[in-house]
C-alpha positions in Angstrom: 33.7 -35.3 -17.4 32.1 -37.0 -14.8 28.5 -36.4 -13.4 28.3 -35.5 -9.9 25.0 -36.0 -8.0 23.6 -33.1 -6.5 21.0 -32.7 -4.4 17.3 -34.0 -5.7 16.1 -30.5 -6.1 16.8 -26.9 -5.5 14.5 -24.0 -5.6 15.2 -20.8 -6.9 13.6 -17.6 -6.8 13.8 -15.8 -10.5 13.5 -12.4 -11.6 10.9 -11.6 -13.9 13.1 -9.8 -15.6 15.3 -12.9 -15.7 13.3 -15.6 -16.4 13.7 -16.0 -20.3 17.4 -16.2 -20.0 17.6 -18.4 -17.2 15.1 -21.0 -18.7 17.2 -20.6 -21.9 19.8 -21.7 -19.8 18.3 -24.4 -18.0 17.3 -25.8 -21.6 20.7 -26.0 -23.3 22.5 -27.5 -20.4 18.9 -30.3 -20.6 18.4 -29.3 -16.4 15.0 -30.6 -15.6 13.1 -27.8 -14.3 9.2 -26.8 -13.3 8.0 -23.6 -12.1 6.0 -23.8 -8.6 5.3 -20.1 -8.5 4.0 -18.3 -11.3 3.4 -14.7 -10.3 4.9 -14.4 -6.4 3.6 -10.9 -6.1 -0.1 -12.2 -6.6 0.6 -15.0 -3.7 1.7 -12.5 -1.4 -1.0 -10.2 -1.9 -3.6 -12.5 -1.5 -2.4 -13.8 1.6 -2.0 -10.4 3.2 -5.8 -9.6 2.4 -6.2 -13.4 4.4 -4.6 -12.2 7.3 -6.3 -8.8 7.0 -9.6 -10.8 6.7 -8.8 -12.5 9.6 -7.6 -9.7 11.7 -11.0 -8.0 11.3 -13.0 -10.6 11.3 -11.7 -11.8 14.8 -11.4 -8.0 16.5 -11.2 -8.1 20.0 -13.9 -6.6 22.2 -12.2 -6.8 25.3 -8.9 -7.1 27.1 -9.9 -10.6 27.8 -11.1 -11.5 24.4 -7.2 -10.0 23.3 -5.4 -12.8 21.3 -2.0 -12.1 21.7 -0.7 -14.7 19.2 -2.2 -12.6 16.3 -2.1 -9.6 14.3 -4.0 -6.5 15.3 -4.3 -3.2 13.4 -3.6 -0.3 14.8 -7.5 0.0 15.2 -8.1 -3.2 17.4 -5.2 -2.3 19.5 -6.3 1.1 20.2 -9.8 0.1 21.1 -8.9 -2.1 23.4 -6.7 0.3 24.7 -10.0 2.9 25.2 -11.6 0.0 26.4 -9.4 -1.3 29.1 -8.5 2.0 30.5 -12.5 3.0 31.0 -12.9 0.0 33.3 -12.7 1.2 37.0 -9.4 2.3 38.2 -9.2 -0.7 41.0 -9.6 -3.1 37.4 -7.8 -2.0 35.1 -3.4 -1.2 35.0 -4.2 1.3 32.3 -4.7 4.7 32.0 -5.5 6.9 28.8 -3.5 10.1 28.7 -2.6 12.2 25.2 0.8 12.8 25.3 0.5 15.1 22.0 -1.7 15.4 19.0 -1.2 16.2 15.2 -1.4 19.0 13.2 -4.8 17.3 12.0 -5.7 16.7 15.1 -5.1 12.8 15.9 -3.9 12.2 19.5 -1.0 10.4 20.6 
């Protein structure tokens, strides 16, 4: 049979639950192979808590402070919400009304 020449490299993602029989696999058939991930879940969680870092850590103060490229919790946008609409009414576009609240008491 002849060989055909693929592409360099592919990346796969791999189940955990997979992983022994697919390596098994990769072994037999003598595929090269190197693992540039170990635990994904781990990656992802520590760059969520980087973004999170950063979110806070850059909170706006003011509508003109207000990055609009980046994340904001729900926090940062609220306060700048608050803070926009207490400016005088000739300043500021918005206006704070409660359109309905919670059972626990939280307005919306």
């Amino acid at each position: 049979m002849e060989t055909t020449d693929l592409s360099p490299s592919v990346d796969i993602r791999v189940p955990f639950t997979s992983l022994q029989t697919v390596k098994a696999f990769l072994e037999t058939e003598d595929i090269e192979y190197f693992i540039m991930i170990k635990d994904l879940q781990v990656m992802l969680d520590e760059e969520k808590e980087q973004m999170l870092s950063a979110a806070r850590a850059t909170a706006p103060r003011t509508s003109d402070d207000y990055d609009y490229s980046n994340y904001h919790t729900i926090a940062d946008v609220s306060s700048i919400s608050r803070n926009a609409s207490s400016k005088e009414k000739w300043d500021s576009p918005f206006h704070m009304t409660t359109q309905s609240s919670t059972h626990s008491g939280r307005h919306y």
